[in-house]
PyMOL Python script that loads the backbone (N, CA, C, O; Angstrom):
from pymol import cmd

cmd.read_pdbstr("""\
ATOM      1  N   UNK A   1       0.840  -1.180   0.000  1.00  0.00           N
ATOM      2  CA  UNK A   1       0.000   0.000   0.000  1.00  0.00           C
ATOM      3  C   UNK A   1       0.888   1.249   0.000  1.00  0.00           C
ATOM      4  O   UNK A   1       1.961   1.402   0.585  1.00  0.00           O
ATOM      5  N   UNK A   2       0.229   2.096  -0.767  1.00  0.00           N
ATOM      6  CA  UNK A   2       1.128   3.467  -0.636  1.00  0.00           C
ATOM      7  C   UNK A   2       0.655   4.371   0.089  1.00  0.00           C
ATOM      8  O   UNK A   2      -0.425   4.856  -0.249  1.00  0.00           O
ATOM      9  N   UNK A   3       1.374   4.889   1.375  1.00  0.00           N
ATOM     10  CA  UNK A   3       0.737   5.138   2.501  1.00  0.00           C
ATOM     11  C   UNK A   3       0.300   6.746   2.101  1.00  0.00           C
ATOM     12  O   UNK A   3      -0.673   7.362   2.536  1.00  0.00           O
ATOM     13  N   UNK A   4       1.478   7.289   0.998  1.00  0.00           N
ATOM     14  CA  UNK A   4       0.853   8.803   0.309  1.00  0.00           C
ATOM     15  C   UNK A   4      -0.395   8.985  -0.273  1.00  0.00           C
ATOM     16  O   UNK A   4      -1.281   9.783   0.033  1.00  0.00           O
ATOM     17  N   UNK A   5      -0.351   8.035  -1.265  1.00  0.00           N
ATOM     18  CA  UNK A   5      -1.390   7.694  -1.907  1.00  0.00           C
ATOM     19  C   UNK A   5      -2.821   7.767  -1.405  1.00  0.00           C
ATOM     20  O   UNK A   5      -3.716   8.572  -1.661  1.00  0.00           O
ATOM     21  N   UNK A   6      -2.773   6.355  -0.363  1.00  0.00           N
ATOM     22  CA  UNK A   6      -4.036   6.537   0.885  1.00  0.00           C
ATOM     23  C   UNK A   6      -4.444   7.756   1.007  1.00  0.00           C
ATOM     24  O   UNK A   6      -5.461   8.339   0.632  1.00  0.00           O
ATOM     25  N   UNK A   7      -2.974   8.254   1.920  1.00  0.00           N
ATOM     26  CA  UNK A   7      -3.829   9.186   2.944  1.00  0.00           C
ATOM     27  C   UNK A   7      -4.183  10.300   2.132  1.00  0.00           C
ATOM     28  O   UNK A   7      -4.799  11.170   2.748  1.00  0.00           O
ATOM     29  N   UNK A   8      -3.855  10.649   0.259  1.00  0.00           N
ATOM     30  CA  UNK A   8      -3.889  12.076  -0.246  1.00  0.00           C
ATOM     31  C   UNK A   8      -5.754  12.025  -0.793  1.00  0.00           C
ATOM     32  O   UNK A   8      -6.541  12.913  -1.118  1.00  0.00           O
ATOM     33  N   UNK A   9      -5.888  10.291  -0.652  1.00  0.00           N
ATOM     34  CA  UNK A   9      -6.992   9.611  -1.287  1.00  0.00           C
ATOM     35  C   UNK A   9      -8.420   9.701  -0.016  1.00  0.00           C
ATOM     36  O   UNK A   9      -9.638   9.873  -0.076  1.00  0.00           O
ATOM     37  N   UNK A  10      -7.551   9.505   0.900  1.00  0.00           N
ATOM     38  CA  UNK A  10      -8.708   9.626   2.363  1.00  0.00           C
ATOM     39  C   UNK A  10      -9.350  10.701   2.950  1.00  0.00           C
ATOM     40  O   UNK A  10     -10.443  10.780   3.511  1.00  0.00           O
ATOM     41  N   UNK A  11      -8.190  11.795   2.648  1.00  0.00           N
ATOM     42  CA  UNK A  11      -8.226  13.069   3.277  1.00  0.00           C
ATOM     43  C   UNK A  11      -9.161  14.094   1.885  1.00  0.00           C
ATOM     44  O   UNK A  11      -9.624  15.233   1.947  1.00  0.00           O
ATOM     45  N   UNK A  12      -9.146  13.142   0.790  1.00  0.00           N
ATOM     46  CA  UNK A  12     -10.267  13.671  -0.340  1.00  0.00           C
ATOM     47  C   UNK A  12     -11.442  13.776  -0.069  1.00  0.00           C
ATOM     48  O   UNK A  12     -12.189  14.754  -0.077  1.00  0.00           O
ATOM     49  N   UNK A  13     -11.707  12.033   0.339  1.00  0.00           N
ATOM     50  CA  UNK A  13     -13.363  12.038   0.774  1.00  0.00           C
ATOM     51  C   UNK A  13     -13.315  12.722   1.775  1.00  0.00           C
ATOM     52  O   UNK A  13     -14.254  13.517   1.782  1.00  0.00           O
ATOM     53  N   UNK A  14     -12.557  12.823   2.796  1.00  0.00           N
ATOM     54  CA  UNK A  14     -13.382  13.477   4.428  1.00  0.00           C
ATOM     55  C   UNK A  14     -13.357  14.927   3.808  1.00  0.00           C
ATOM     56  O   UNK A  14     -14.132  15.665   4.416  1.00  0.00           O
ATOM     57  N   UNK A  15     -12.733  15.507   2.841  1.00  0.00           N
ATOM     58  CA  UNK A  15     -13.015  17.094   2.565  1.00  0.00           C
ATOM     59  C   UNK A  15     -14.022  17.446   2.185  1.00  0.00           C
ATOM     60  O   UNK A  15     -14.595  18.490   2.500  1.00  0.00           O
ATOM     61  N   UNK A  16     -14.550  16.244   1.115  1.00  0.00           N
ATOM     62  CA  UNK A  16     -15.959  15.990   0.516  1.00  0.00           C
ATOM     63  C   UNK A  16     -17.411  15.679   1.398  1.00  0.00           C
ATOM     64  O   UNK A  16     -18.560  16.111   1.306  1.00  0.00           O
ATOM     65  N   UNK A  17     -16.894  14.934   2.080  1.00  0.00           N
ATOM     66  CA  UNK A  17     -18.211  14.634   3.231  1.00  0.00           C
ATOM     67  C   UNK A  17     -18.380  15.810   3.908  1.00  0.00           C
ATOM     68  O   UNK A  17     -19.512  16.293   3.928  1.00  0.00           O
ATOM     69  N   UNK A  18     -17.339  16.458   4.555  1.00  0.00           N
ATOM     70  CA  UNK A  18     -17.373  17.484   5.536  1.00  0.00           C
ATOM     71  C   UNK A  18     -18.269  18.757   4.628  1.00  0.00           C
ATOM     72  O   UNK A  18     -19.248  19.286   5.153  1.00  0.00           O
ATOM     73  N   UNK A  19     -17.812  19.145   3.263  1.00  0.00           N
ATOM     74  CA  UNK A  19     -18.542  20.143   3.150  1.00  0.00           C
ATOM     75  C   UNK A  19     -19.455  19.775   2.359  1.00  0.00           C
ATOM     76  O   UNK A  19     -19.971  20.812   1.943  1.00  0.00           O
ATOM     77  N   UNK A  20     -20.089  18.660   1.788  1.00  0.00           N
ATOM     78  CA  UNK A  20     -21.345  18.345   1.018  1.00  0.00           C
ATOM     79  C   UNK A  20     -22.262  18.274   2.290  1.00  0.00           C
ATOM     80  O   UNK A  20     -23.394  18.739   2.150  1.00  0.00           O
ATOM     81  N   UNK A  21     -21.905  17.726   3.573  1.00  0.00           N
ATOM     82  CA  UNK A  21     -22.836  17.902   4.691  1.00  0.00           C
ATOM     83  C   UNK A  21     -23.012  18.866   5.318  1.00  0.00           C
ATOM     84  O   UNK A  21     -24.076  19.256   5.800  1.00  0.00           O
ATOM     85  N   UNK A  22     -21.975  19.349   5.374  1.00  0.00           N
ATOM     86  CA  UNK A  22     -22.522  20.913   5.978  1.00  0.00           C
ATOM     87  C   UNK A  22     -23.510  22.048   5.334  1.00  0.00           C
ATOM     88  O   UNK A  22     -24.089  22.991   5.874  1.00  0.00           O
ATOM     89  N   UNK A  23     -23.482  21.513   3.704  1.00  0.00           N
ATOM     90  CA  UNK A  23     -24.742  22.058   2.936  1.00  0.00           C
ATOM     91  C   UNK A  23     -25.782  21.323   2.953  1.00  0.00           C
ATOM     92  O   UNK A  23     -26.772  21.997   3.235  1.00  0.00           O
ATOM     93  N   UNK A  24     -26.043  20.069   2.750  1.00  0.00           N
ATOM     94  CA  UNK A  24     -27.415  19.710   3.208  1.00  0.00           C
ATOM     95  C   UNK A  24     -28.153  19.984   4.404  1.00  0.00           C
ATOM     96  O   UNK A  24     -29.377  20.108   4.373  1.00  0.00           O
ATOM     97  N   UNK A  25     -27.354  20.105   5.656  1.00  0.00           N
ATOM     98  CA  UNK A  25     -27.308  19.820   6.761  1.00  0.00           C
ATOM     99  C   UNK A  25     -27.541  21.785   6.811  1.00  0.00           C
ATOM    100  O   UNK A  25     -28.447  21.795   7.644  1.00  0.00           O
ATOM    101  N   UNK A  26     -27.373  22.880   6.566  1.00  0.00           N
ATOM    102  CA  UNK A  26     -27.955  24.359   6.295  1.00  0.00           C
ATOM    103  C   UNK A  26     -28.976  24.341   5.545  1.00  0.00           C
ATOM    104  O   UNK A  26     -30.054  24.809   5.912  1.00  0.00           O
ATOM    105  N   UNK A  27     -28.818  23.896   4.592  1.00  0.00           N
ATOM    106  CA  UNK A  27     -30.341  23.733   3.572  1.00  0.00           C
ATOM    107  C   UNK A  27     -31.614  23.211   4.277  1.00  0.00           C
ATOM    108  O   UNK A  27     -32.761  23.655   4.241  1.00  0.00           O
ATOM    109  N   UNK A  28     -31.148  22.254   4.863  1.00  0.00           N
ATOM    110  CA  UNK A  28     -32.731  21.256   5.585  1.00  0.00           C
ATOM    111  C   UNK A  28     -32.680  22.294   6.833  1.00  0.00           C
ATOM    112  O   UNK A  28     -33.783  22.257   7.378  1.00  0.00           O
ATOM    113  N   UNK A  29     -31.921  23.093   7.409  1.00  0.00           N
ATOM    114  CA  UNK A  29     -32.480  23.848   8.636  1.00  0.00           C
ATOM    115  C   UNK A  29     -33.408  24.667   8.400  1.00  0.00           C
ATOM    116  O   UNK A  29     -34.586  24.784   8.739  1.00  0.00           O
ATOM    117  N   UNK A  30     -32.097  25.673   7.236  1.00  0.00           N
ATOM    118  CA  UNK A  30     -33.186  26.803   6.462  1.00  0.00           C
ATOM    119  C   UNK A  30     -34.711  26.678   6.185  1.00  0.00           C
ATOM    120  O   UNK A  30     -35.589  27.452   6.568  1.00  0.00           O
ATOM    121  N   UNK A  31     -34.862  25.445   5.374  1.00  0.00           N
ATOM    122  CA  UNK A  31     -35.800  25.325   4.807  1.00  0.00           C
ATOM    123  C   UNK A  31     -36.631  24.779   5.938  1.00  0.00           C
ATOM    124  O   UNK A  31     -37.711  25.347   5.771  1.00  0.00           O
ATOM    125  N   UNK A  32     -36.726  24.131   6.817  1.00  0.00           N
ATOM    126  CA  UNK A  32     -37.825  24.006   7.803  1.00  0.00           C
ATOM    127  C   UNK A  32     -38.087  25.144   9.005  1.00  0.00           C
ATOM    128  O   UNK A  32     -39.172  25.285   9.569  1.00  0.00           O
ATOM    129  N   UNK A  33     -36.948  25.886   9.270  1.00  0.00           N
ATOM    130  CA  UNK A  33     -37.528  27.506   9.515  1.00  0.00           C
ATOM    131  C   UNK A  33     -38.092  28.323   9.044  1.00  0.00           C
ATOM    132  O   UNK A  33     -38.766  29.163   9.641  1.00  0.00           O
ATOM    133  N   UNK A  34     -37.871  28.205   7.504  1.00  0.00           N
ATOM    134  CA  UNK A  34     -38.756  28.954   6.972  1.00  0.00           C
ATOM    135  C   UNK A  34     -40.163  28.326   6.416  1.00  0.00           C
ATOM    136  O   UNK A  34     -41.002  29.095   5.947  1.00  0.00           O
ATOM    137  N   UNK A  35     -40.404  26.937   6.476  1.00  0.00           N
ATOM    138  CA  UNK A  35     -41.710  26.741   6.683  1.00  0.00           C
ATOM    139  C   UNK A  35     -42.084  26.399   7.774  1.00  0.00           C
ATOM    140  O   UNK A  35     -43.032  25.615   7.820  1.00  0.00           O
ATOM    141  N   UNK A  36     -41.536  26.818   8.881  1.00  0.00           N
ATOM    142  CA  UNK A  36     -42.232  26.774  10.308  1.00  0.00           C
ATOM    143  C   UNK A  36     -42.084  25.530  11.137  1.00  0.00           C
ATOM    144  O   UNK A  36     -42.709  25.218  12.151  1.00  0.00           O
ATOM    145  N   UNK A  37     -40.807  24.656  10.289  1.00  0.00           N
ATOM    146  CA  UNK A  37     -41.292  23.250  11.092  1.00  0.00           C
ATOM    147  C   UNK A  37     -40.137  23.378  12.578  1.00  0.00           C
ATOM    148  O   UNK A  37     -40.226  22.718  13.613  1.00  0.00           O
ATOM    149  N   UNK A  38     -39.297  24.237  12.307  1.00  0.00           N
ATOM    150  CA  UNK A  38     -38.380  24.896  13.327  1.00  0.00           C
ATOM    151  C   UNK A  38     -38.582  26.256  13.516  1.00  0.00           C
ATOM    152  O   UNK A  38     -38.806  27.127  12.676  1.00  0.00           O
ATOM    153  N   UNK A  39     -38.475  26.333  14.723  1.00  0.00           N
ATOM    154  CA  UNK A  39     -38.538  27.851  15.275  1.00  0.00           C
ATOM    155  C   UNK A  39     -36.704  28.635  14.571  1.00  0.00           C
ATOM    156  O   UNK A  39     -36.327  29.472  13.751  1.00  0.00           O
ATOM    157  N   UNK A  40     -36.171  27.764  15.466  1.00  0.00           N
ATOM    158  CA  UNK A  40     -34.779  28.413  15.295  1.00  0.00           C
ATOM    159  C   UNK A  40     -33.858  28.408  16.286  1.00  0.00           C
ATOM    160  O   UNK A  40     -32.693  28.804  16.275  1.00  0.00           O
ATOM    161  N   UNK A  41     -34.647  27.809  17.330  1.00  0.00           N
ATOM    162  CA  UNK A  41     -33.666  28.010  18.819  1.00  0.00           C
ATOM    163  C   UNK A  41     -33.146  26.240  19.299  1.00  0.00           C
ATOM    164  O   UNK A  41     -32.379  26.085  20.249  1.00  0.00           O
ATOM    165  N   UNK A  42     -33.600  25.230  18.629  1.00  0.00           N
ATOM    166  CA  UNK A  42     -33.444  24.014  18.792  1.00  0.00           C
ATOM    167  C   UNK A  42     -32.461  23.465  19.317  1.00  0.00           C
ATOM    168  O   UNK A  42     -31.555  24.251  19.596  1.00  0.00           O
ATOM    169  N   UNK A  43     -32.257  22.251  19.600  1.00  0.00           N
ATOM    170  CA  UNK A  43     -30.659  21.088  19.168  1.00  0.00           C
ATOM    171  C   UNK A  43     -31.474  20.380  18.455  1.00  0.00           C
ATOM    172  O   UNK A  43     -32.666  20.294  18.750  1.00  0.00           O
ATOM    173  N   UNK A  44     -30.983  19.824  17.499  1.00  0.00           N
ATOM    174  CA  UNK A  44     -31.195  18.950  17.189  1.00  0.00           C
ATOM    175  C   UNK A  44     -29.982  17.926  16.888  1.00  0.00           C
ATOM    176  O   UNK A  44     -28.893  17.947  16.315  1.00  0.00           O
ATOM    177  N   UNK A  45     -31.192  16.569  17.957  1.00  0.00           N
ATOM    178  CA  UNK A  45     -29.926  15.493  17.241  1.00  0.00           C
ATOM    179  C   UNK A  45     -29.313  15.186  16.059  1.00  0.00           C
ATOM    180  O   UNK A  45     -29.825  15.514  14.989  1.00  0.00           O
ATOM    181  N   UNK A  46     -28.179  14.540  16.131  1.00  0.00           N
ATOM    182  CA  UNK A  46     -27.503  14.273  15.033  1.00  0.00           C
ATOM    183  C   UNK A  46     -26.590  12.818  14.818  1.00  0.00           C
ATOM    184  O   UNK A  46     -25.833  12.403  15.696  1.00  0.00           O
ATOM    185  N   UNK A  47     -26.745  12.293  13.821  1.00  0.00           N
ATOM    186  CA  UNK A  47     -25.944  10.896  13.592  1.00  0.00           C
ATOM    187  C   UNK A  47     -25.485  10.671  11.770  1.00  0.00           C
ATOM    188  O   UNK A  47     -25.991  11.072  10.722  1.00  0.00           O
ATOM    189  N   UNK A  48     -24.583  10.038  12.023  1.00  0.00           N
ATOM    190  CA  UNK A  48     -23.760   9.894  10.707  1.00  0.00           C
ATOM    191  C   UNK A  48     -22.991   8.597  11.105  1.00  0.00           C
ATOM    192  O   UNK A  48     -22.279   8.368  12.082  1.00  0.00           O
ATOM    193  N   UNK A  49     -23.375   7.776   9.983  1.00  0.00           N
ATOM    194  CA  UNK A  49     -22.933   6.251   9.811  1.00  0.00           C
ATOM    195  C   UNK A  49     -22.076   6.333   8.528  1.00  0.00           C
ATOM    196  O   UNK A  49     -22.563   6.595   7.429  1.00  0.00           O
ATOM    197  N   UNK A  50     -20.478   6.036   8.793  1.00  0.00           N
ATOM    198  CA  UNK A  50     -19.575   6.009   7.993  1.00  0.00           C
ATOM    199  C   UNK A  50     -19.729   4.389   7.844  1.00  0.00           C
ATOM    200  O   UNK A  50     -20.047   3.664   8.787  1.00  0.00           O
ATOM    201  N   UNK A  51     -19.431   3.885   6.391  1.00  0.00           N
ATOM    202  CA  UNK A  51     -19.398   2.713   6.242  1.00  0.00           C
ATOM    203  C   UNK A  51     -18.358   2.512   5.260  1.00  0.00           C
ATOM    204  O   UNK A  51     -18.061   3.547   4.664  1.00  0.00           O
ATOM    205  N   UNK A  52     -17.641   1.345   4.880  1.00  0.00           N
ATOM    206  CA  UNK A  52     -16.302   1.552   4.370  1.00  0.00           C
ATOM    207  C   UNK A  52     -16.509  -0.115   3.625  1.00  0.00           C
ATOM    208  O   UNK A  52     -16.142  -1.116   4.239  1.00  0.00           O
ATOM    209  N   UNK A  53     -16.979  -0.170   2.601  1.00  0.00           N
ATOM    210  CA  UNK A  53     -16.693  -1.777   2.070  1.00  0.00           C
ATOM    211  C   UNK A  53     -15.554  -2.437   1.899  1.00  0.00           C
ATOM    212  O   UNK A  53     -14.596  -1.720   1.612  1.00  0.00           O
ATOM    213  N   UNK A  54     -15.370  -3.486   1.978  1.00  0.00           N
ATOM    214  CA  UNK A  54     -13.547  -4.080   1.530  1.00  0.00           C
ATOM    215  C   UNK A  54     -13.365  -4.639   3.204  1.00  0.00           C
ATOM    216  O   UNK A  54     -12.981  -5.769   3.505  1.00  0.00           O
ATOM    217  N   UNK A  55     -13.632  -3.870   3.894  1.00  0.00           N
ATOM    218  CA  UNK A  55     -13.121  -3.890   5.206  1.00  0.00           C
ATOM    219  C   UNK A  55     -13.988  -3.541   6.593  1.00  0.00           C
ATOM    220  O   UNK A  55     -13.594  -2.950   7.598  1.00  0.00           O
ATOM    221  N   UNK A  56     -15.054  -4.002   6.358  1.00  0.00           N
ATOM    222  CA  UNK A  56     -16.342  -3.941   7.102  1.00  0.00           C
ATOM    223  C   UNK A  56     -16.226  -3.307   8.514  1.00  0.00           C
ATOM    224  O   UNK A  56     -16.225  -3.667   9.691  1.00  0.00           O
ATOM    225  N   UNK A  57     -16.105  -1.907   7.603  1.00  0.00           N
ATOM    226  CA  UNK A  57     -16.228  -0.862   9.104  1.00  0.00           C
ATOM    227  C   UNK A  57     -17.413  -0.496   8.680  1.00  0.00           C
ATOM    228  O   UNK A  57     -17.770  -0.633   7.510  1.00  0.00           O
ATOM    229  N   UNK A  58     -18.367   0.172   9.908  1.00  0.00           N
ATOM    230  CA  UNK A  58     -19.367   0.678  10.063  1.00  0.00           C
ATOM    231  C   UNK A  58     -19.011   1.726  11.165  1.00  0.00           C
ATOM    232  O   UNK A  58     -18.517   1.038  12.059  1.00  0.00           O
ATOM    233  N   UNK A  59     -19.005   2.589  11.433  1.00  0.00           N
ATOM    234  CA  UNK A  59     -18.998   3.853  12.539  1.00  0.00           C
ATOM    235  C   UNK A  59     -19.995   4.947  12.619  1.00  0.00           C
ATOM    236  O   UNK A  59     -20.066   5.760  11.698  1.00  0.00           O
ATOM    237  N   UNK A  60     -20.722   5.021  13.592  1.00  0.00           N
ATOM    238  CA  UNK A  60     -21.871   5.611  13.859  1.00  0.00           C
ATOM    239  C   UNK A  60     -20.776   6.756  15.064  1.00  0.00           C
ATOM    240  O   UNK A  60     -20.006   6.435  15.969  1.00  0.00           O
ATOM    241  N   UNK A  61     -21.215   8.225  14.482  1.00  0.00           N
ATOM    242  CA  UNK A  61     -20.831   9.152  15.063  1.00  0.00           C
ATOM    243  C   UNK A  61     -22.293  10.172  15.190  1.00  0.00           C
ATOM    244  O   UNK A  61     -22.939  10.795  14.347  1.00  0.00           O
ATOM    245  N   UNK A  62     -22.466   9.946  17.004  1.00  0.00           N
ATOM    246  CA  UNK A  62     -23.234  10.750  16.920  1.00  0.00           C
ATOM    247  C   UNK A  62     -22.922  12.451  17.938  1.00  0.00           C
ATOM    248  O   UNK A  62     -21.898  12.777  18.538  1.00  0.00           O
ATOM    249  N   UNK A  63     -24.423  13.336  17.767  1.00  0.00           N
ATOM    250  CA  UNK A  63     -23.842  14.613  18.764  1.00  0.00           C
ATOM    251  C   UNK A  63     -25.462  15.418  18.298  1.00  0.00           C
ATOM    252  O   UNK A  63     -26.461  14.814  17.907  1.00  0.00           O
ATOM    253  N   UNK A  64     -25.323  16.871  18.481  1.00  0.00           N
ATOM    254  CA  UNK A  64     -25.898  17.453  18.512  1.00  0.00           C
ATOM    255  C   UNK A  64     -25.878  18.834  18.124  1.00  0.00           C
ATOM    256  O   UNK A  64     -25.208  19.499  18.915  1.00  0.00           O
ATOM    257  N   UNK A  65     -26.434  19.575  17.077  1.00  0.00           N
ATOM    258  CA  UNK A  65     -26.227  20.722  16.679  1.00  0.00           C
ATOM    259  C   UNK A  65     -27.286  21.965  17.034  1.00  0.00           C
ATOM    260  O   UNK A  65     -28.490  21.999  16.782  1.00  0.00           O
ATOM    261  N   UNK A  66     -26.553  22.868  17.628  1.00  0.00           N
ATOM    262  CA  UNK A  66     -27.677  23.643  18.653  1.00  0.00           C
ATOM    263  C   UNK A  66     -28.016  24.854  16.960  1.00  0.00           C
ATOM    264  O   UNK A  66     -27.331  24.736  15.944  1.00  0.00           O
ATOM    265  N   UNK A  67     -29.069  25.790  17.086  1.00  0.00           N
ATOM    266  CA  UNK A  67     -29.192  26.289  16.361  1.00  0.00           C
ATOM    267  C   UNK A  67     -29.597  28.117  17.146  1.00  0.00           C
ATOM    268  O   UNK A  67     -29.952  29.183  16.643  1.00  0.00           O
ATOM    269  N   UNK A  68     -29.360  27.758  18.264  1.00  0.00           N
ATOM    270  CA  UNK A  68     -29.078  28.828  19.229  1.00  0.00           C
ATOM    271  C   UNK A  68     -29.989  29.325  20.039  1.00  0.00           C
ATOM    272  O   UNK A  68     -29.691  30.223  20.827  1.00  0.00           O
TER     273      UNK A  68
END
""", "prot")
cmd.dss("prot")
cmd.show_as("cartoon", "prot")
cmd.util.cbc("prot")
cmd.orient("prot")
């Protein structure tokens, strides 16, 4: 394995996950504040299941995002 390779290959997707979710994850707030299904002052829970084929990881990371 080429350990450059990997990690230039790993550190791709997590750049990708991190900010494709952080736009869905603004979009679905927005949009249910502005049709009323959130006020605006919430937490809401939160979970994200990384799954990895080849090598049967599954990782469930969970938490909570306040919206103030």
């Amino acid at each position: 394995m080429n350990e450059d390779v990997f990690n230039t290959s790993l550190r791709g997707f997590l750049k990708k996950v991190g900010i494709t979710s952080q736009r869905e994850i603004e979009k679905a707030v927005r949009d249910a504040v502005a049709n009323g299904s959130l006020k605006g002052h919430e937490k809401l829970p939160a979970k994200m299941v990384l799954t990895i084929g080849g090598v049967s990881l599954s990782h469930e990371i969970s938490g909570e995002i306040e919206l103030g």
